[in-house]
C-alpha positions as CSV (number, residue, x, y, z in Angstrom):
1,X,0.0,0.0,0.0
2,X,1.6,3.5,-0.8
3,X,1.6,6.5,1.4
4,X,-1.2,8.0,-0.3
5,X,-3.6,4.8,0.2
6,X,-2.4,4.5,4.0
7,X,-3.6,8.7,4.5
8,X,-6.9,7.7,2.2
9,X,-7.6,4.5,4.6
10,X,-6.7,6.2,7.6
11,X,-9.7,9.0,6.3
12,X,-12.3,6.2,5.1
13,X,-12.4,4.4,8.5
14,X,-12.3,7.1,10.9
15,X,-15.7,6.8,12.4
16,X,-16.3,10.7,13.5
17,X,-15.2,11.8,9.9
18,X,-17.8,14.9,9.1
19,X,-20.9,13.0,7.4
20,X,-20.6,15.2,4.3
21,X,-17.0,14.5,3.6
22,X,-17.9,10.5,4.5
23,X,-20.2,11.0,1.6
24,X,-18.1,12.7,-0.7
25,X,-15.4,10.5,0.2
26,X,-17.3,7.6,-0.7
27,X,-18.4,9.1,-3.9
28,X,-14.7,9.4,-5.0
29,X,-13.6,5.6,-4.3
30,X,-13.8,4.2,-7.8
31,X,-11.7,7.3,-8.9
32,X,-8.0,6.3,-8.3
33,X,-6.6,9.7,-9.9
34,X,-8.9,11.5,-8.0
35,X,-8.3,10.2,-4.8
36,X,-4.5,10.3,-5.0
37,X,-4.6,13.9,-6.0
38,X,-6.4,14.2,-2.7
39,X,-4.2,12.2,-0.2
40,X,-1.0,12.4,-1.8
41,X,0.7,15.5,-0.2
42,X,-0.5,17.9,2.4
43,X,-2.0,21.5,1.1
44,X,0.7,23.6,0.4
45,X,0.7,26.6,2.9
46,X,2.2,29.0,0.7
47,X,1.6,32.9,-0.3
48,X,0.0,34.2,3.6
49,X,-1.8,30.6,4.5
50,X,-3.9,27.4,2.8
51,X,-5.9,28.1,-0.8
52,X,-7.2,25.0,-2.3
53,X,-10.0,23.4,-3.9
54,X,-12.9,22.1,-1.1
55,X,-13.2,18.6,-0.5
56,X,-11.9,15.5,1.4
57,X,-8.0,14.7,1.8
58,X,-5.0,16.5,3.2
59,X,-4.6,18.2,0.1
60,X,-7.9,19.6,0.1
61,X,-9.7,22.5,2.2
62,X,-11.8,20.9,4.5
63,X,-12.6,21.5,8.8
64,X,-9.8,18.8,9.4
65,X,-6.7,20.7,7.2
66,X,-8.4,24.4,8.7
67,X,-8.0,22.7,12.1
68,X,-4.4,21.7,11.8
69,X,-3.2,24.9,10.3
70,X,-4.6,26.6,13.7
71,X,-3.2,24.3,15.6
72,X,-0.1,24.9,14.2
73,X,-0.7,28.9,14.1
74,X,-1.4,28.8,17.7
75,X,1.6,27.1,19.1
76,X,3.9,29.6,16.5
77,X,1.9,32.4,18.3
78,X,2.5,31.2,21.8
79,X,6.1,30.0,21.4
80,X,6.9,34.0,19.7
81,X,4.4,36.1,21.6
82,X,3.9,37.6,25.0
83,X,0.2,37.6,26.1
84,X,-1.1,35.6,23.3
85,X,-4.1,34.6,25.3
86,X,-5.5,38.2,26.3
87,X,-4.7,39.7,22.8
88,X,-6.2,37.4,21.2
89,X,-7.1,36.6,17.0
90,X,-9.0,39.0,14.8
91,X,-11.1,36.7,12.3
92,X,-13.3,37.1,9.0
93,X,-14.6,35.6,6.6
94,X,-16.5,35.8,3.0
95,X,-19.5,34.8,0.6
96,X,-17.5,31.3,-0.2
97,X,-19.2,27.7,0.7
98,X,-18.2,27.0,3.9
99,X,-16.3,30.2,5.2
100,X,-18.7,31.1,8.0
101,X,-17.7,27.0,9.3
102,X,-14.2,27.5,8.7
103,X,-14.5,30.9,10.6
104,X,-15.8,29.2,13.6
105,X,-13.3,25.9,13.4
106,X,-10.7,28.5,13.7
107,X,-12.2,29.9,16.9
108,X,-13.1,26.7,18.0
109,X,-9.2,25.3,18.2
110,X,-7.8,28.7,19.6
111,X,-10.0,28.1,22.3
112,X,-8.9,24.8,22.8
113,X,-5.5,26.7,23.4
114,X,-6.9,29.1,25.9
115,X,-6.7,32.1,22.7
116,X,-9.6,34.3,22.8
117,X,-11.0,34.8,19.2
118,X,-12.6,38.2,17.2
119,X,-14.8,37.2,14.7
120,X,-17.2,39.1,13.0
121,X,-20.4,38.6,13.3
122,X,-21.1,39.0,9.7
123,X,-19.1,38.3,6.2
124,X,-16.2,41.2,6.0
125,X,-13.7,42.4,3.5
126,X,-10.2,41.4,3.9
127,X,-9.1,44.3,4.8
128,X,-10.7,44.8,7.7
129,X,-9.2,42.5,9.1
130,X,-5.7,44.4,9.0
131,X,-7.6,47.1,10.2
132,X,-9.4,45.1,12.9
133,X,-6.6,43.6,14.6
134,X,-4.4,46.8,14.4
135,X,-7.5,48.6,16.1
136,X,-8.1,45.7,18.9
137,X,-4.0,44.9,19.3
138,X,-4.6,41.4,18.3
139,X,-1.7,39.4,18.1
140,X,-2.7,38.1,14.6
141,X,-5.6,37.6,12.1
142,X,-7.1,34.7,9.9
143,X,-9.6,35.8,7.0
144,X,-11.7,32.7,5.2
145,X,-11.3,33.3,1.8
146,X,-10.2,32.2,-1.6
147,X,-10.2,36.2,-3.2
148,X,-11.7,35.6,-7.1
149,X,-10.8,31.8,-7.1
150,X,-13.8,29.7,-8.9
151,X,-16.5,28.4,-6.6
152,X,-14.8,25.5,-6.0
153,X,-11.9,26.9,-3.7
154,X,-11.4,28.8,-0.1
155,X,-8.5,29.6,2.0
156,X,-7.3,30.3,5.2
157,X,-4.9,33.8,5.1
158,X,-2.9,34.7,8.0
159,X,-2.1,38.1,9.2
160,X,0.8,39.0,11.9
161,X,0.0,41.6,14.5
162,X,1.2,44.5,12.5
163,X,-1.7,43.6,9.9
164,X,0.1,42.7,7.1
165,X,0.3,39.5,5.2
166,X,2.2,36.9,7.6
167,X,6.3,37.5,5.3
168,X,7.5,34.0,4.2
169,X,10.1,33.6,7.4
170,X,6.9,34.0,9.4
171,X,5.3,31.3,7.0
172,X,7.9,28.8,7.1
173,X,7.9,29.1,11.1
174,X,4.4,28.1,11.0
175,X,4.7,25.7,8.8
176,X,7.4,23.8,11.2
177,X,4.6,24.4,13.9
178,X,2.1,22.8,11.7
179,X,3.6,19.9,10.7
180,X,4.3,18.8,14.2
181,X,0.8,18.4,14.2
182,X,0.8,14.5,13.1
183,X,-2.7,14.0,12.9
184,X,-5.4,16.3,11.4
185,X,-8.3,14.3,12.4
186,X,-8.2,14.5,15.9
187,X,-7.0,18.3,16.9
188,X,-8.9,19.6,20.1
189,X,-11.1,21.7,20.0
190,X,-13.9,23.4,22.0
191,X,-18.0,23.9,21.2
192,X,-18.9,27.5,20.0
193,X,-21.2,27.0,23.6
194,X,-17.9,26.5,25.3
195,X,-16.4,29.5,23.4
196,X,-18.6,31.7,24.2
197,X,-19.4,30.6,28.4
198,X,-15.6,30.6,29.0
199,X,-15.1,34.3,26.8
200,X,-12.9,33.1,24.4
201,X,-15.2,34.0,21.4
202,X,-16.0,37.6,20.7
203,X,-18.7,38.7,18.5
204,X,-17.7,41.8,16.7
205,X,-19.1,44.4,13.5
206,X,-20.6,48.1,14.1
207,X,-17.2,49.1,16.3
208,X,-15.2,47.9,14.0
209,X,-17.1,49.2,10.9
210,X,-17.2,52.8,12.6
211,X,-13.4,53.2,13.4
212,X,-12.7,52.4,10.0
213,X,-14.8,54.9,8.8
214,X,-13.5,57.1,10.5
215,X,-9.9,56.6,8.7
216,X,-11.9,56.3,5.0
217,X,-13.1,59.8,5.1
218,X,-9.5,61.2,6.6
219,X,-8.1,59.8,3.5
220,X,-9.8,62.1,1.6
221,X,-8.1,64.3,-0.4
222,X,-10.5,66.7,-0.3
223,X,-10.9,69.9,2.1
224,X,-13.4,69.4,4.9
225,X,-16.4,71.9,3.4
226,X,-15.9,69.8,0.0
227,X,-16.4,66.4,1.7
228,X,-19.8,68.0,2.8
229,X,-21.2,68.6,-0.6
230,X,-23.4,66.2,-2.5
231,X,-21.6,65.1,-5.5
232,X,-22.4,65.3,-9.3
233,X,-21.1,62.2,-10.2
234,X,-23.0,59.2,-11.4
235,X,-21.1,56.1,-10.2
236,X,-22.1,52.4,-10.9
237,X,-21.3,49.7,-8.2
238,X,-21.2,45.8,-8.3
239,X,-19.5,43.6,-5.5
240,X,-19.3,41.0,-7.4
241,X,-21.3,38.7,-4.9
242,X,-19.1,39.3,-2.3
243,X,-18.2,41.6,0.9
244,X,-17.8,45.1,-0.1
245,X,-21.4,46.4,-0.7
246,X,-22.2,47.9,2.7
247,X,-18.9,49.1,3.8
248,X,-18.4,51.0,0.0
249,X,-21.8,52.1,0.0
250,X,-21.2,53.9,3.5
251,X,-18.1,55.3,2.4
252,X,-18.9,56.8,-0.7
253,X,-22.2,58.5,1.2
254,X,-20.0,60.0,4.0
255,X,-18.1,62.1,1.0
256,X,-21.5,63.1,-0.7
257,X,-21.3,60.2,-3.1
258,X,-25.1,60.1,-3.3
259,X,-25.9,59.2,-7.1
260,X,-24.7,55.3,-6.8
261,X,-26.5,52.7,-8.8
262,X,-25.6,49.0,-7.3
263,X,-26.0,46.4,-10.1
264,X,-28.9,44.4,-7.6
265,X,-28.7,40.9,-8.8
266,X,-24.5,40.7,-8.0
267,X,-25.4,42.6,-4.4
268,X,-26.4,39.1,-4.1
269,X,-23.6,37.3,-1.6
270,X,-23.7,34.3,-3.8
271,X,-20.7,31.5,-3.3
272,X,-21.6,30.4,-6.9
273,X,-20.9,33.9,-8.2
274,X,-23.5,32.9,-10.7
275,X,-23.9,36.1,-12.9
276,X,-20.6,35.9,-13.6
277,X,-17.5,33.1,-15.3
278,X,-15.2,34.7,-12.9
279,X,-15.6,36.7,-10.1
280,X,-12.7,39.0,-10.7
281,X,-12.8,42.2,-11.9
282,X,-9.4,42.0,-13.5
283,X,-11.8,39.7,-16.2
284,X,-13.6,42.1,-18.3
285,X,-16.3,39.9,-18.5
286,X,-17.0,40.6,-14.8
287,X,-18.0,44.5,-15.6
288,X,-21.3,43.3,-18.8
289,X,-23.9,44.0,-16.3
290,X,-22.4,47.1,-14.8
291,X,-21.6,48.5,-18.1
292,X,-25.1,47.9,-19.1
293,X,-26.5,49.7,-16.2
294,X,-23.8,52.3,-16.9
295,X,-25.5,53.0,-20.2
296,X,-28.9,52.9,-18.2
297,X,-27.8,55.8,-15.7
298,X,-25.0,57.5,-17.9
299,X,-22.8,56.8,-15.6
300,X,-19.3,58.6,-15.1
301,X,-17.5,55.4,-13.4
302,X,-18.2,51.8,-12.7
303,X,-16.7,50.3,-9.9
304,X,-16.6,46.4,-9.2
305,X,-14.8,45.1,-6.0
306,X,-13.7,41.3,-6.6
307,X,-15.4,38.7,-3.4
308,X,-13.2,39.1,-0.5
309,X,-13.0,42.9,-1.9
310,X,-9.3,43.6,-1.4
311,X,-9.3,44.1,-5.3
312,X,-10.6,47.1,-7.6
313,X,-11.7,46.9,-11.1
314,X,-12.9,50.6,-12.8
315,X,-14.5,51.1,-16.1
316,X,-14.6,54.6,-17.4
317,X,-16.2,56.9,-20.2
318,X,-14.1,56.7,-23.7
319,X,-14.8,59.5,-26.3
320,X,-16.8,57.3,-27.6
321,X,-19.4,57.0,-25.1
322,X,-18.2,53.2,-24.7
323,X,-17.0,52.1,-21.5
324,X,-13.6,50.6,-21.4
325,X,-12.0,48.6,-17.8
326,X,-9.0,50.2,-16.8
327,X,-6.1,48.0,-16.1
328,X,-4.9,47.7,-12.8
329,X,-1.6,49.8,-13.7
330,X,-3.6,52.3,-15.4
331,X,-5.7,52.9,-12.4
332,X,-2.6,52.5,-10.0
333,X,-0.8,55.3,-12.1
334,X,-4.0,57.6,-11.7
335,X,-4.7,57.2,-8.7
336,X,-0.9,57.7,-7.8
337,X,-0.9,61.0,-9.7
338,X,-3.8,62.3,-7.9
339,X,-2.2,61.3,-4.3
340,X,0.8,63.2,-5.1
341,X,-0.5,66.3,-7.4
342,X,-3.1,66.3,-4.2
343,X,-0.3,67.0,-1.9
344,X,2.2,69.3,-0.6
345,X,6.0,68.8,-1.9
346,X,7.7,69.6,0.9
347,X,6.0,67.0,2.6
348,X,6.6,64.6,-0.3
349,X,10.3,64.2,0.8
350,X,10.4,60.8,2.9
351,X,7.8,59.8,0.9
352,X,7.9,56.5,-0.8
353,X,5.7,54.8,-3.2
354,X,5.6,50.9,-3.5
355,X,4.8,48.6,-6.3
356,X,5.7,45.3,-7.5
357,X,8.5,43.8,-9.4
358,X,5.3,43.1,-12.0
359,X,3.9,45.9,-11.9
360,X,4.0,49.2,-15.0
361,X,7.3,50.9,-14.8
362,X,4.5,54.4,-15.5
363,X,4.7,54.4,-11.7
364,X,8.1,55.1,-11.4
365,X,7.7,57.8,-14.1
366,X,5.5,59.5,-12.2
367,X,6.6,58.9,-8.5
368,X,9.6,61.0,-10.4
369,X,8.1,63.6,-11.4
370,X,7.2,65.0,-8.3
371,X,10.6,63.8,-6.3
372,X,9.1,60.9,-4.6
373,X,11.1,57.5,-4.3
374,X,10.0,54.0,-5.6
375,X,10.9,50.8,-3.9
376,X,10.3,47.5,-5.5
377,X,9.2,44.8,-4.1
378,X,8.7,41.1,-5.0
379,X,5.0,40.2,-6.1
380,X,2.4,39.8,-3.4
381,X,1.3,42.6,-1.2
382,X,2.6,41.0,1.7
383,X,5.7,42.4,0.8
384,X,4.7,45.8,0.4
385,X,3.2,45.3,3.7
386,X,6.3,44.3,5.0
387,X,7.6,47.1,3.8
388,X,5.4,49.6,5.5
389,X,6.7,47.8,8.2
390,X,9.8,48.5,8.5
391,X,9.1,52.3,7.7
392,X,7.6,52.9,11.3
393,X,11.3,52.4,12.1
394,X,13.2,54.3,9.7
395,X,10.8,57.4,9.4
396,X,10.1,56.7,6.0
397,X,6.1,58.0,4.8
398,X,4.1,55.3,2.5
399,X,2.3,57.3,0.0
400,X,0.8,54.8,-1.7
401,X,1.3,51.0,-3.0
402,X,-0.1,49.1,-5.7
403,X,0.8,45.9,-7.8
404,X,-0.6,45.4,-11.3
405,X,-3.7,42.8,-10.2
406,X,-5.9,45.1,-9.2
407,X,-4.5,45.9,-5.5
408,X,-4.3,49.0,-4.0
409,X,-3.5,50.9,-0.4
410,X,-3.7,54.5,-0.1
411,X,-3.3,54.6,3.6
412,X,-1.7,52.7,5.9
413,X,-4.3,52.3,8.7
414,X,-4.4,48.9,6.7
415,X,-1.7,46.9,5.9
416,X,-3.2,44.8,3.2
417,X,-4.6,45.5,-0.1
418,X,-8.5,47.4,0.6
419,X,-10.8,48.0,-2.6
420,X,-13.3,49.8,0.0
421,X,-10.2,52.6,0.4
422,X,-9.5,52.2,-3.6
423,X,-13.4,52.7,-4.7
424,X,-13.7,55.7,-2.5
425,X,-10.5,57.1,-4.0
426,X,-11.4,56.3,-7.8
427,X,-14.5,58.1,-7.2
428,X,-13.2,60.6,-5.9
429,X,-10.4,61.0,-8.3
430,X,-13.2,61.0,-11.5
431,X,-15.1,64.1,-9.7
432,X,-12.2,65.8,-9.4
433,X,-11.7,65.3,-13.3
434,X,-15.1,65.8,-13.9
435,X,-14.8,69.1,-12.5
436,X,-11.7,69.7,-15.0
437,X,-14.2,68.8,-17.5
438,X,-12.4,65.6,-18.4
439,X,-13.0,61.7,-17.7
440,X,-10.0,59.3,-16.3
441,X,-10.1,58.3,-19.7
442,X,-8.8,61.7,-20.3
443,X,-6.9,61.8,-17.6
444,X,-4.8,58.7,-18.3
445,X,-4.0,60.1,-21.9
446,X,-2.7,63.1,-20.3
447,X,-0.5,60.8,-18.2
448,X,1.3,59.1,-21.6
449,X,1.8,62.3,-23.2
450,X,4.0,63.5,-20.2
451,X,5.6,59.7,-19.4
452,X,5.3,58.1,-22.2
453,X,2.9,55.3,-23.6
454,X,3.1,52.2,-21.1
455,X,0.9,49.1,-21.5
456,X,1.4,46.1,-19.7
457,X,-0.1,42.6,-20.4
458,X,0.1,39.1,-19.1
459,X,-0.4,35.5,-19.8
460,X,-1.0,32.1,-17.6
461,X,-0.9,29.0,-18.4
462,X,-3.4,26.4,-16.1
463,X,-1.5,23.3,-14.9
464,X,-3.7,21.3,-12.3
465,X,-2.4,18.6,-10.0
466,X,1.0,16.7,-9.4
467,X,1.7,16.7,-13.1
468,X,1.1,20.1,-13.4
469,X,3.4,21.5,-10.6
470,X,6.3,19.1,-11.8
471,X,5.6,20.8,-15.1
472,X,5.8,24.2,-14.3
473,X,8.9,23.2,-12.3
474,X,10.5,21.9,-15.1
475,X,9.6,25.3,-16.8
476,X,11.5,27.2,-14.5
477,X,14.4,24.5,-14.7
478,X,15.0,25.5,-18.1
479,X,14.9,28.7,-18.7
480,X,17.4,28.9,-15.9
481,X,19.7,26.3,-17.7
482,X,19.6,28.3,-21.6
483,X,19.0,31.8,-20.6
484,X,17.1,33.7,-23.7
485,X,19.2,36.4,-25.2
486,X,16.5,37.8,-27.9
487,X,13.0,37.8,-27.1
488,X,10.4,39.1,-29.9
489,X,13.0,41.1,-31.7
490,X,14.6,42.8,-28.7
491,X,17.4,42.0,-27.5
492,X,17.8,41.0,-23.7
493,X,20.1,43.5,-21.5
494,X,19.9,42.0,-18.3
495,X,18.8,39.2,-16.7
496,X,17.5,39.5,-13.2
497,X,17.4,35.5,-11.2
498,X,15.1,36.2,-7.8
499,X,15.7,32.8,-6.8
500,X,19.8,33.3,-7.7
501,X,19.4,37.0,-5.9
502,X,21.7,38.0,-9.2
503,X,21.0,40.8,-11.7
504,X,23.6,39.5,-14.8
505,X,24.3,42.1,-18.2
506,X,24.4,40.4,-20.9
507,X,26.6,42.9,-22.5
508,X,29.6,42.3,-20.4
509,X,29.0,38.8,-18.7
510,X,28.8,41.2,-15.1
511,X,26.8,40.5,-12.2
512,X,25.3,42.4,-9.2
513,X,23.1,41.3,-6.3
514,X,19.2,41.8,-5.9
515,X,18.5,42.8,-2.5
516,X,14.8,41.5,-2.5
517,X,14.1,38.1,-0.5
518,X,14.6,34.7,-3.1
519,X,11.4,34.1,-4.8
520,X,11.2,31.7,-8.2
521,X,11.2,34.4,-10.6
522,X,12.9,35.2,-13.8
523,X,12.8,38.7,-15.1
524,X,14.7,39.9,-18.7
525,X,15.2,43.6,-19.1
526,X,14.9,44.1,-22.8
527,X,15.5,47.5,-25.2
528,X,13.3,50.2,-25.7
529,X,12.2,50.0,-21.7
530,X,10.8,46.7,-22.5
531,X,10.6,43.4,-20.3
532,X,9.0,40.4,-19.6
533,X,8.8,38.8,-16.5
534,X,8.1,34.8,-15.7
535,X,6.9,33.5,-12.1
536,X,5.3,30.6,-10.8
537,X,1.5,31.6,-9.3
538,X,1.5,31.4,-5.4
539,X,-1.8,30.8,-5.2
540,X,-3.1,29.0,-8.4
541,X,-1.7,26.1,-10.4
542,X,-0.3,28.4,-13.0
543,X,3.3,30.1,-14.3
544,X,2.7,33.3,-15.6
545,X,3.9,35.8,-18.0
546,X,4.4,39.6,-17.8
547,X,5.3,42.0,-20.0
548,X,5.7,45.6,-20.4
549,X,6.4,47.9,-23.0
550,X,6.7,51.6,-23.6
551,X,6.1,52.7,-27.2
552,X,5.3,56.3,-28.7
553,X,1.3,54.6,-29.9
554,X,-1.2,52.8,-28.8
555,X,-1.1,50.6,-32.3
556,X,3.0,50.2,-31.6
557,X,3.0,48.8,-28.1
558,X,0.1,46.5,-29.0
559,X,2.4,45.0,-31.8
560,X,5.2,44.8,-29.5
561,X,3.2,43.0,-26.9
562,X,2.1,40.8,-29.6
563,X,5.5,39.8,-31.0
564,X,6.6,39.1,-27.2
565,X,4.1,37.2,-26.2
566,X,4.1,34.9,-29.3
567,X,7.8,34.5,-28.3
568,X,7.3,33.0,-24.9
569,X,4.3,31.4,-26.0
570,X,6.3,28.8,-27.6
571,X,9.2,29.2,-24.2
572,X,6.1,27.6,-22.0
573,X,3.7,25.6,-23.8
């Protein structure tokens, strides 16, 4: 019998298994390949905690794997933390089957431990969780989600206790913790009755939801008799059947945001996400009923907030009267514009804008212009949240920090990405253009005539299971052993390892280190500020491809991100 069989039989015969995952469990016995996907390795707790599809096995999301990764998270927390039990764990969750359970199985084995437990008493957005345990000086925070995964998935994301994304040292440690839990089946826990007699569960929303508030409108860019004033601007709103509609809807009202229209049938907190093939606004596909009440209304933005709502999509006005989605560097370049024309230089000098490794190199244009720094980071905001970080030491001032899928923080009172501060500040930003008698439309042009013409794009390819991770492996394996030298008719100028921490010129065979953490990506710095980027998904089974280009049209840079992408087209199939 392999290893995988012994976990399988070791599941089939426990006699308190959960009757639902007995079922499915017995469903699934003629299916050899389906069962060994499930028992054969453990879910991978990678990029801030546990995404996976639901289902039985250890390398499935289920009560059993949610209870071992607490386990594990609370004996990291108590062996590194003073006063773990009294501080306790901020917890949320979203629309997704099952995240209200896995909300409480969390709670249930922190109690078991003797950790009191936030949770909130409704679904929440991601980032109020940051904001949650920041404001209640929790030691850490869990949120139930799988962000714009397919229906299928959920997740388990940690959060340390400055709010951020737990960093990958913090990951591994955890991991150690949780793999000295041996057996997932039969981790303690307590009753939610128990919880709740001994005060170890906490019932939490309208604090919470008011405090936060209260840092939304002091975001504002605009003067205190303007925020009074009820807005002409028309703004359509869909949460995609997910967490945002409440907390957006309040915070656009409390600036005089008065004329919103929200597409009904996706206010709707549906874990099927049934109106739409993918509930992310980064797919276009996501914005055909918005766009279609945008016609409706007339409206002068459409804003769509992915489930967990941590991620912003905007559609805006072209000459044409059509309605075109922004990408998420186009709105990350606006909306970093606005921040800094919006403010006073002299206090611009510490500050210091944060974006991805990804993510349009428009940013740094701009950041530029008005003498403000730009720090890289790797991809994932956990980094840029570590970044913040470490600026409450050095007296650094974040300004803003975005990455090129659709994640955005304007203020730090969060520490993760938050599309409830984004939407506010889009809207915002397209009645302050409105007023200069222009859409963002307009307002992005403006941007390429002064920096130049950036467009971005990027491609994935979907490789499921074992064979596809020892695939995309392989990938990486060998475009590491014959490094390309020419990609799409440009010639590569550097090379830039993340896992080698080595930046190599091609030109003179010279090398220099990257001072970034080791993460398996390969980047090539091509002519004519040019690149392509290729990195492993932390979060999906998929490798994906970046690019970037900065060409003097429109019709140019959609060539040259044409002739690229053919090129590595045939690099990864």
């Amino acid at each position: 019998m392999s290893q995988w069989e012994e976990v399988y039989e070791k599941w089939r015969t426990y006699k308190n298994l959960d009757p639902a995952l007995k079922q499915e469990l017995d469903s699934m016995k003629e299916n050899e390949t389906l069962l060994e996907d499930a028992f054969y390795t453990e879910l991978t707790f990678g990029t801030g905690g546990l995404r996976g599809v639901l289902g039985p096995g250890i390398n499935r999301m289920n009560r059993y794997t949610v209870r071992k990764a607490v386990d594990g998270l609370a004996n990291y927390l108590k062996a590194n933390h003073a006063n773990v039990s009294e501080r306790g764990v901020a917890v949320s969750y979203d629309s997704r089957y099952m995240s209200q359970e896995f909300a409480l199985e969390t709670a249930k084995v922190l109690g078991a431990h003797g950790i009191r437990t936030y949770v909130f008493n409704k679904l929440h957005p991601t980032p109020l969780v940051s904001f949650a345990l920041r404001h209640l000086e929790a030691v850490a925070g869990v949120m139930i989600t799988a962000s714009h995964n397919p229906p299928e998935y959920n997740g388990f994301k940690v959060y340390n206790e400055d709010g951020g994304q737990i960093t990958p040292d913090e990951a591994s440690d955890i991991i150690g913790y949780i793999q000295e839990t041996e057996d997932e089946l039969t981790v303690p826990y307590l009753e939610k009755e128990q919880l709740e007699s001994q005060g170890f569960l906490t019932w939490i929303g309208q604090e919470i939801d008011d405090a936060y508030m209260k840092q939304l409108r002091e975001m504002s860019r605009l003067g205190d008799e303007e925020q009074s004033k009820d807005k002409n601007l028309q703004i359509v709103f869909t949460p995609l059947h997910g967490t945002a509609h409440d907390l957006v809807l309040r915070g656009l009202k409390q600036l005089g945001f008065n004329q919103v229209d929200v597409v009904e049938e996706q206010a709707v907190a549906d874990p099927e996400f049934s109106t739409v093939e993918s509930p992310n606004p980064e797919e276009h596909q996501a914005f055909s009923m918005a766009i279609k009440l945008g016609e409706q209304t007339e409206a002068d933005i459409l804003i769509g907030t992915d489930p967990d709502a941590d991620r912003l999509g905007v559609a805006v006005k072209q000459p044409t009267g059509k309605y075109t989605v922004l990408t998420g560097n186009q709105l990350g370049a606006l909306m970093l514009d606005y921040i800094l024309s919006r403010s006073d230089r002299t206090t611009l000098k510490d500050a210091r804008m944060l974006k991805t490794i990804v993510t349009s190199e428009l940013g740094r244009k701009i950041a530029d212009y008005y003498d403000v720094k730009t720090i890289d980071t790797l991809t994932g905001f956990k980094y840029i949240g570590e970044k913040i970080r470490q600026f409450d030491a050095t007296g650094e001032t974040f300004i803003f920090g975005y990455e090129e899928s659709y994640g955005y923080l304007i203020s730090d009172f969060a520490r993760d990405k938050d599309a409830v501060q984004a939407a506010v500040l889009a809207s915002e930003m397209a009645y302050y253009w409105k007023a200069q008698g222009k859409t963002l439309f307009d307002a992005l042009h403006l941007l390429f005539e002064r920096h130049g013409f950036f467009q971005e794009d990027m491609m994935s390819l979907t490789l499921k299971g074992k064979e596809g991770s020892e695939k995309i492996a392989s990938i990486m394996e060998n475009i590491r052993k014959e490094p390309l030298t020419e990609i799409g008719g440009l010639q590569v100028q550097y090379v830039e390892d993340y896992l080698a921490s080595e930046r190599k010129a091609l030109s003179h065979n010279q090398s220099e280190p990257i001072e970034l953490p080791q993460e398996n990506v390969v980047k090539y710095i091509l002519d004519n500020e040019s690149w392509v980027c290729l990195r492993p998904s932390g979060t999906e089974p998929k490798i994906k491809c970046y690019f970037g280009v900065c060409e003097e049209s429109e019709e140019a840079g959609q060539k040259r991100l044409k002739d690229l992408k053919a090129h590595m087209e045939d690099v990864i199939k």
